[in-house]
N, C-alpha and C positions, 0 to 999 in steps of 0.2 A: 504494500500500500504506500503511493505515495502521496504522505501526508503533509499539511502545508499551514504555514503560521500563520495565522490571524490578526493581519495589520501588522502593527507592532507592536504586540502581547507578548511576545514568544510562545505561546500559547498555539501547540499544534494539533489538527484538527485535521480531520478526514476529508477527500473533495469532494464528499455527499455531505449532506446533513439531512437527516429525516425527522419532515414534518409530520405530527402527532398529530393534527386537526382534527385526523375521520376515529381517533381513540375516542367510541365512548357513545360514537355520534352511528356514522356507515359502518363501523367497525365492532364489533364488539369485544368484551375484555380479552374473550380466547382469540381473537384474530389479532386484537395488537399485538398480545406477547407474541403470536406467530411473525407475525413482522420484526418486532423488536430484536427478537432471539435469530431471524437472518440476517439484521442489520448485522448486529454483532458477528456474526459469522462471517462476515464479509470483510470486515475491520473499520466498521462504522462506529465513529466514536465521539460523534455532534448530534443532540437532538434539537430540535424546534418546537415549542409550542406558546399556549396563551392564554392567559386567566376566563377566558370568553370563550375557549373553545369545550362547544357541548356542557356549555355552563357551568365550568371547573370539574369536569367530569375525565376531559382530556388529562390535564395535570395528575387528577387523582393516579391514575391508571399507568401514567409514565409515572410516577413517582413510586408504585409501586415494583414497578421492574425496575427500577434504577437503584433499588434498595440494596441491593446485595452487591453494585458495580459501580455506585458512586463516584470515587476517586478516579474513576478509566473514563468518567462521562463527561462531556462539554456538554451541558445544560443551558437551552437558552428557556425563557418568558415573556411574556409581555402583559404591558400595561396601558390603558387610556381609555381603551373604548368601556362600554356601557356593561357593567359587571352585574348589576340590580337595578330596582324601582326608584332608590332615591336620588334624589335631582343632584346629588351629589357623589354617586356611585358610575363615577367616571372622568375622563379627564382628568391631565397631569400635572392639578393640582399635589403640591407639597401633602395634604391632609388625606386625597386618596393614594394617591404613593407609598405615604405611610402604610395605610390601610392597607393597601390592594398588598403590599409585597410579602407582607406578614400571612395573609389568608393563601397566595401564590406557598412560600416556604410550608408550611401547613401541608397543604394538600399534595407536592411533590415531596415530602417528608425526606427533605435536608437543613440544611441550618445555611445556605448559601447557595445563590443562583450565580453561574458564573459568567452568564451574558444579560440583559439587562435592556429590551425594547423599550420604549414609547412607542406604540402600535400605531401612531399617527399624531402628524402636528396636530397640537391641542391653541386654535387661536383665540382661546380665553383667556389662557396662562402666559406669563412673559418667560423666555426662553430662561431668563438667568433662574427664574424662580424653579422651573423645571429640573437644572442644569444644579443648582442648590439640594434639592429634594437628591437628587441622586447622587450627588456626592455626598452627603452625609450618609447614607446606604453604603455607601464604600468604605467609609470611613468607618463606620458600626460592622466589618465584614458581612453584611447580606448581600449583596451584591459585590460582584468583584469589576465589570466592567460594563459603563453604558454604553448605548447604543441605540438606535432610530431607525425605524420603519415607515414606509411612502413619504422622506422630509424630500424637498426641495434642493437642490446644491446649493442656492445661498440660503437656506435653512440651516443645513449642515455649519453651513462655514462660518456664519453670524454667531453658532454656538459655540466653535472651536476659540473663536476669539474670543469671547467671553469667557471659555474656561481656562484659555492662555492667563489671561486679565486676572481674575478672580481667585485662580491655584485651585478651578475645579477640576474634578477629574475630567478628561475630555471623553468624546462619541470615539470608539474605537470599532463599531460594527455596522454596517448599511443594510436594511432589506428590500430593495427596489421590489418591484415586479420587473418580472425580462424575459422577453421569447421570443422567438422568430418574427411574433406578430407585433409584440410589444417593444419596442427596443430603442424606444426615449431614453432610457438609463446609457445611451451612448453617447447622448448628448454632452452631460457634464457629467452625472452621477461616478460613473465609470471611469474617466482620466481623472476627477478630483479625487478618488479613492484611490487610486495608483500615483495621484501626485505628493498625498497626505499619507499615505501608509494607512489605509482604513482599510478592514476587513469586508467583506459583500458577501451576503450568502441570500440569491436574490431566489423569489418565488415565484412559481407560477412557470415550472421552463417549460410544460409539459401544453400552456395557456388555456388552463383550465379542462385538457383531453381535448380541446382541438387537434393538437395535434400528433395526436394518436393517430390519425386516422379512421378514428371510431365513428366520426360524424360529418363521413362518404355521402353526399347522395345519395350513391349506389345501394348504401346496406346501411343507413341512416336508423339507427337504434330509436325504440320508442321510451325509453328511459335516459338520464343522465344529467349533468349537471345543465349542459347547454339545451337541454331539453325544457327544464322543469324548475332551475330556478334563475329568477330573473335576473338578478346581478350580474350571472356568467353568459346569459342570455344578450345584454347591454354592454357587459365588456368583451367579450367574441362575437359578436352576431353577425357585423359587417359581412358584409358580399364580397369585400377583397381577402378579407383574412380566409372565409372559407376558402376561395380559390388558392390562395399561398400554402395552408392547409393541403391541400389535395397537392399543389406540383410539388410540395414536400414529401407527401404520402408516397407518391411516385419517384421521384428523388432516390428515398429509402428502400424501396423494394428492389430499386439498379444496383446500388450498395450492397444487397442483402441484408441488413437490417432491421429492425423494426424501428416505426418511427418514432416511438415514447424513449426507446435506447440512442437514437441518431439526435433527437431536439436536446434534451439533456447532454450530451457530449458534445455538441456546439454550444449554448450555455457555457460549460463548463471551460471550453477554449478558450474562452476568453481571457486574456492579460490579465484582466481587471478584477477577474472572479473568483473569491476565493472557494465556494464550495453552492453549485446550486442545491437549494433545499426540492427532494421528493415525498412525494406523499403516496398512501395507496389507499385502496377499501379493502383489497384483500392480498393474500401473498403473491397470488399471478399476476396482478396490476404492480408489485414491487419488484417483481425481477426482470423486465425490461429498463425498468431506471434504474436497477444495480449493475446492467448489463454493461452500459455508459462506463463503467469503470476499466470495460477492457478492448473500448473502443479508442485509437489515435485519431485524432482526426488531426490529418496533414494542412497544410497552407492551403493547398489546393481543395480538398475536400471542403476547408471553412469557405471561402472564397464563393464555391459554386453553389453551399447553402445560404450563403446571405446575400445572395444576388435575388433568389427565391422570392423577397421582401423587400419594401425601397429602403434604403438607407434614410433614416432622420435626416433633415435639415442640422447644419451646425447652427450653436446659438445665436450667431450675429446673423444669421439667415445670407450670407454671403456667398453662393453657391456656386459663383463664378471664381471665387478662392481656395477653392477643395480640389484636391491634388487626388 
């Protein structure tokens, strides 16, 4: 396994990370441990999850596999979004931070999370106040390092300078969304994380099983995420992504490949990447994105998959200056 450091944590980490989301939720307790217990087999040694996923249900369930292998695990969390009913059980307020990390350590039954989301800019809270909240978490060891999910590149960077400023502890982890279809995170997300030494373990390589190829025209499933729930409905649905989709599908089957092993090992090519996060419902959906691990993909091979997709616009939209 070649394992790879985490920004500048020294802090080394597997170039999977598997997300826990469907523990608890599509998954059940028997099918996570089944997952978990190939992760590890694999030499999978990052997990992913979230106070909100399956209503702390996720957590509970990794925290109980993780009990016996604790010390071998890079544990991530997250915080911000809507954990309860009250008008105050959310957001990266100082007072739920408090709150949320203590009922978080609890339910993954350790005494310290060693990665450390904001699941999302909180534009209630002023950054330092955030940026505060988690450094004393650092401080008190429950947390050993922050980090930030769907921020902004001057999000990011407006916090780094304030934790320069301040002697907080700085963002040392990034979780874009990124995939073939998705692939704003190249705009800045990407070179500012390779120019800062920040960790990226982005999600979604997979864009929600688009592009699996599962959701063909041809043999277009009457269940699934892009089927039935709306969010992945509004963030996939376009008419071009399914088309990118399909010459991808196609793409992959030249390779010999499957294409949930081919998306994720381009992901994973990237410079900038340190570890795409995979998710599954059950063991067969987890071992094409393990497969990714013994796939190379050459200069060339990246080249002719990302042509599949248009390249983003650079930021200053200058397009007559791209080489």
């Amino acid at each position: 396994m070649d394992y790879r450091i985490l920004g500048r944590t020294g802090v080394k980490v597997s170039p999977l990370c598997f997300g826990t989301m469907s523990f608890g939720d599509i998954a059940d307790a028997a099918e996570s441990a089944r997952m978990f217990h190939r992760c590890r087999e694999r030499g999978i040694n990052f997990f992913d999850c979230a106070n909100v996923y399956a209503g702390g249900r996720s957590e509970e369930i990794l925290g109980g596999l993780i009990a016996d292998c604790r010390d071998d695990i890079v544990l991530t969390t997250k915080v911000v979004s809507k954990a309860g009913s009250d008008i105050n059980a959310g957001g990266a307020s100082r007072r739920h931070i408090q709150l949320a990390v203590e009922d978080s350590l609890r339910r993954l039954q350790t005494d310290r999370i060693d990665v450390y989301f904001l699941h999302h800019y909180d534009a209630d809270t002023p950054i330092d106040e955030m940026l505060r909240a988690l450094d004393d978490l650092v401080r008190h060891g429950k947390i050993l390092y922050p980090a930030v999910s769907n921020w902004a590149a001057w999000q990011v960077m407006k916090a780094q300078g304030i934790a320069a400023q301040a002697g907080y502890a700085r963002i040392e982890c990034l979780q874009p969304m990124y995939n073939l279809v998705k692939r704003q995170a190249e705009v800045e997300i990407l070179p500012m994380a390779q120019q800062e030494q920040i960790g990226v373990i982005p999600y979604s390589p997979l864009g929600g099983g688009l592009l699996t190829g599962k959701y063909r025209h041809e043999n277009k499933p009457q269940t699934g995420r892009l089927i039935e729930n709306q969010m992945y409905i509004k963030r996939y649905g376009q008419a071009d992504y399914h088309q990118t989709a399909a010459d991808f599908a196609a793409h992959a089957a030249e390779r010999g490949i499957a294409p949930a092993t081919l998306a994720v090992a381009w992901v994973l090519a990237h410079p900038g990447v340190t570890a795409p996060i995979i998710g599954a419902r059950n063991l067969e959906q987890l071992e094409d994105s393990l497969a990714a691990l013994d796939v190379a993909v050459t200069a060339e091979c990246y080249a002719d998959i990302s042509a599949l997709s248009p390249s983003p616009p650079p930021a200053h939209d200058r397009l007559e200056e791209v080489r």
